[in-house]
C-alpha positions as CSV (number, residue, x, y, z in Angstrom):
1,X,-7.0,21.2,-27.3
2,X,-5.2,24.4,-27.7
3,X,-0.9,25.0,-27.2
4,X,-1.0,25.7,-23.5
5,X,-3.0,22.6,-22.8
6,X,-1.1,20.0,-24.8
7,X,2.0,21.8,-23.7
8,X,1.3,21.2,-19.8
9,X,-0.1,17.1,-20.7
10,X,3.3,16.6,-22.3
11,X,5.1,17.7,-19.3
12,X,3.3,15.7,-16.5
13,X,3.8,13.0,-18.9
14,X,7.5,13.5,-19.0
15,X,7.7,14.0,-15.2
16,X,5.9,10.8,-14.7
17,X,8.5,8.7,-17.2
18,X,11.2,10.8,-15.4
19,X,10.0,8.8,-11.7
20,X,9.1,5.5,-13.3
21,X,12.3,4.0,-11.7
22,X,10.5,4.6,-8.4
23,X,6.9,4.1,-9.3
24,X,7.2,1.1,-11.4
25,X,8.3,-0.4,-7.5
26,X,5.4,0.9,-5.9
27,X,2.4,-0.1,-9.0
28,X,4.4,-3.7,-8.9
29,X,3.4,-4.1,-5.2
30,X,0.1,-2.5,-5.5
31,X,-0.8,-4.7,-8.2
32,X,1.2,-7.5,-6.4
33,X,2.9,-8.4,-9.3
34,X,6.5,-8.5,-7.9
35,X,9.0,-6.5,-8.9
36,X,10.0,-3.8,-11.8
37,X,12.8,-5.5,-13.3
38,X,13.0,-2.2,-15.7
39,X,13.7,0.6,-13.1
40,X,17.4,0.8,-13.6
41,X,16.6,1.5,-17.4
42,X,14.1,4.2,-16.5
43,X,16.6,5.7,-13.7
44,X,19.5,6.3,-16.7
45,X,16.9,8.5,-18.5
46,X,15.5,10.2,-15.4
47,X,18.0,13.5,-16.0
48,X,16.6,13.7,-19.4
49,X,13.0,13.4,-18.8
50,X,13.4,15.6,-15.6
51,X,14.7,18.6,-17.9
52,X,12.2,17.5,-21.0
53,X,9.1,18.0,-18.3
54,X,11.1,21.6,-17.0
55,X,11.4,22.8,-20.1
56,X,7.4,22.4,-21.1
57,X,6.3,23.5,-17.7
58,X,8.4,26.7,-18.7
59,X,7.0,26.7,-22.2
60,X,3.5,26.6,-20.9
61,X,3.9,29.4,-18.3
62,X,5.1,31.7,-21.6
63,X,2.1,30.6,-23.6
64,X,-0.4,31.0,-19.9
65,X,0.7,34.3,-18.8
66,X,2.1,36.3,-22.3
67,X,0.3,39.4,-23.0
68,X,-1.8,38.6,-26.4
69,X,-4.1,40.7,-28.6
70,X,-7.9,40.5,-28.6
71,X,-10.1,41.0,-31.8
72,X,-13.3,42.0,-30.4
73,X,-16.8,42.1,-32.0
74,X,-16.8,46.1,-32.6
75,X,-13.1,45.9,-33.8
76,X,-11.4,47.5,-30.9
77,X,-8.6,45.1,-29.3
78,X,-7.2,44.7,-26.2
79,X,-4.5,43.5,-24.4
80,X,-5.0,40.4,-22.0
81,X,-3.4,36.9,-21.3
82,X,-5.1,33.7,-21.0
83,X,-8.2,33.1,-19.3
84,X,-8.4,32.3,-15.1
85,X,-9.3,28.6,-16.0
86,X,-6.1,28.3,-17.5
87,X,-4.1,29.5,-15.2
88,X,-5.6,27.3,-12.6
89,X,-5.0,24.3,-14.5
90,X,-1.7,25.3,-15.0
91,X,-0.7,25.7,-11.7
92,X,-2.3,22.3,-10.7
93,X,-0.1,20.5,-13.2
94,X,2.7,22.6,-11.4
95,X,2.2,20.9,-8.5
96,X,1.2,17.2,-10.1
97,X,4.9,17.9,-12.1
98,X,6.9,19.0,-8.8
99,X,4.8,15.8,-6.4
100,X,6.4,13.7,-9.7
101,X,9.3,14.7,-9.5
102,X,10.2,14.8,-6.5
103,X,9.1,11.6,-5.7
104,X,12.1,9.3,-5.8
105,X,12.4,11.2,-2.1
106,X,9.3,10.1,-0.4
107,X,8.8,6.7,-2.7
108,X,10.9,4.4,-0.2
109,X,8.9,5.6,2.9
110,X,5.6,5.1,1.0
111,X,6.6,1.5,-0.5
112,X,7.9,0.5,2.8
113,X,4.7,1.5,5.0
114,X,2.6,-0.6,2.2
115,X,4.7,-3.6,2.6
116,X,4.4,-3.2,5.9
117,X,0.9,-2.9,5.8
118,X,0.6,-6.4,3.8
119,X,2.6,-7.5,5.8
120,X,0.5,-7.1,8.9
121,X,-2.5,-8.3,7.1
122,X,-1.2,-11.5,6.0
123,X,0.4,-12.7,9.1
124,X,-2.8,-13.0,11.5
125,X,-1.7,-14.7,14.3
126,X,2.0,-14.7,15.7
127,X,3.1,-17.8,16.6
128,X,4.8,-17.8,20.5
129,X,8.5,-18.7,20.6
130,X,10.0,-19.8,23.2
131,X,13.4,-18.1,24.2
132,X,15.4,-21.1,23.7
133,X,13.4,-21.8,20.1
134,X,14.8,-18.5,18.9
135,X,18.0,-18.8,20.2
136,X,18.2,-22.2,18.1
137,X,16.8,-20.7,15.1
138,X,19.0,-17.4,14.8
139,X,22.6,-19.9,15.6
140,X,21.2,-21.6,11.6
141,X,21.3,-17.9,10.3
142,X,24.1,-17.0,8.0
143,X,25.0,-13.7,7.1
144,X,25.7,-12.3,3.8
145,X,26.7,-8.8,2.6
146,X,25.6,-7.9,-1.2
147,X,27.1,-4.9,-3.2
148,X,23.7,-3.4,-5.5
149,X,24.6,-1.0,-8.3
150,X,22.0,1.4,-9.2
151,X,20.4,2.4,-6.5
152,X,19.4,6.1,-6.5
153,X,16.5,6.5,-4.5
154,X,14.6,5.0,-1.6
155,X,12.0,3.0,-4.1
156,X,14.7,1.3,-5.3
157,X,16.0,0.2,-1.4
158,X,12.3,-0.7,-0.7
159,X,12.4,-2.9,-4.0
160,X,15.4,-4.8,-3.1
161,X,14.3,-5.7,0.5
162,X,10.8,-6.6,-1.1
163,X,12.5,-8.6,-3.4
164,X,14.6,-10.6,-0.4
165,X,12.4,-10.7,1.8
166,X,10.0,-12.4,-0.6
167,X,12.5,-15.3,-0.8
168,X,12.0,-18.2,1.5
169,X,14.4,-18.4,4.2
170,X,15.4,-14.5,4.0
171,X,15.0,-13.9,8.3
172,X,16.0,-9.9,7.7
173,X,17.6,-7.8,4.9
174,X,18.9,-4.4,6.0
175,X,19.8,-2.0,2.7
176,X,21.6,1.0,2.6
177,X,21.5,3.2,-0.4
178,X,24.4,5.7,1.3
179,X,26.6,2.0,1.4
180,X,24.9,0.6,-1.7
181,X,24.9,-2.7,0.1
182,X,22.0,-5.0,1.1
183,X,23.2,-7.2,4.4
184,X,21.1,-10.0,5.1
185,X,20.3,-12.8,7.3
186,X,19.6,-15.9,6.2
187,X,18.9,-19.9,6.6
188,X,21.7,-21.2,4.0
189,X,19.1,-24.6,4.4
190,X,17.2,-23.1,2.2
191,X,18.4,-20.1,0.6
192,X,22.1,-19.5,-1.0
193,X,24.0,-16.3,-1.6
194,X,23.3,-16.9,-5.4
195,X,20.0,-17.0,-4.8
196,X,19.5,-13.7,-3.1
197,X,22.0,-12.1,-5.7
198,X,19.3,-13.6,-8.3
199,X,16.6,-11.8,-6.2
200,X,17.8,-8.5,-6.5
201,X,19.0,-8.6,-10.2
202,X,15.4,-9.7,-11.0
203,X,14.8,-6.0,-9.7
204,X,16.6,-4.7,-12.6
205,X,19.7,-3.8,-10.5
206,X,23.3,-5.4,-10.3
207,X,24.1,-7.0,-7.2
208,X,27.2,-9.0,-6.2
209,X,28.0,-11.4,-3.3
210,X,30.6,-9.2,-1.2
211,X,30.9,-11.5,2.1
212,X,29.2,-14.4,3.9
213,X,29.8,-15.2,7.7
């Protein structure tokens, strides 16, 4: 593997490490095994790895396109750069880097249509309430609003209502990453605030009980 080569692996590899805070989230729920308790940890470093997998991408595009010398078989040389093959594969990482890197930005919309997805396929038949069922049922529904520290992109907001709505008892859980707040609704017969603040936490984020009504 020559320079250019091992210089372009290294920096998809850094963008991917760079976005793991948003897709550990996503693998967890493809894989269904929960949640990524170690996406805050990977979010602290993200700045770092983001200029590490830069600063290679640059490094290849100096090694791609400098002009080099050329020994040839008679003994003349020439002046060329690096083969078209190259340069293809270099701009295909490009765009694998930037998709990468970017994706904290489109990682909440994509986690959220999955879930919803699962969602759909698991419920089957609805069951019919009647008006005056649902009435009863939303009067038991408590209401409590949760600070969450650490959320930075829109896989982390899918992760936390995953992780809420995966608890029994959880009717709705509305989280806003502007407010860094998760306000949900809840049967306190079989859920507690404590639990839902053990929920998200499990995500790898800090979350503390603001109010309950």
């Amino acid at each position: 593997m020559n320079r250019e080569q091992t210089t372009l692996g290294a920096s998809v590899l850094a963008a991917i490490t760079a976005s793991l805070c948003c897709i550990g989230p996503l693998a967890a729920t493809l894989l269904g095994i929960g949640s990524f308790g170690a996406a805050a940890v990977f979010e602290s470093w993200r700045p770092y790895w983001l200029g590490v997998a830069f600063t290679l991408l640059a490094a290849a595009f100096y090694f791609t396109y400098r002009q080099r010398e050329v020994i040839c078989a008679d003994g003349t040389c020439k002046v060329g750069s690096a083969p078209r093959w190259n340069k293809m594969l270099l701009w295909i990482a490009t765009v694998v880097v930037v998709l990468f890197a970017a994706f904290p930005y489109y990682s909440g919309s994509l986690l959220a249509a999955l879930n919803r997805g699962s969602n759909q396929h698991k419920a089957g038949a609805v069951p019919v309430i009647s008006p005056h069922e649902e009435q009863a049922a939303t009067f038991k529904l408590a209401t409590a609003t949760i600070s969450v520290e650490g959320m930075t992109c829109g896989g982390c907001v899918a992760s936390v209502r995953q992780a809420l709505l995966k608890r029994e008892g959880v009717n709705s859980a509305d989280v806003s990453l502007e407010k860094k707040q998760a306000i949900v609704k809840y049967d306190p017969a079989k859920v507690t605030p404590e639990g839902l603040v053990q929920a998200i936490n499990q995500t790898g984020l800090k979350a503390r009980e603001e109010a309950i009504r």
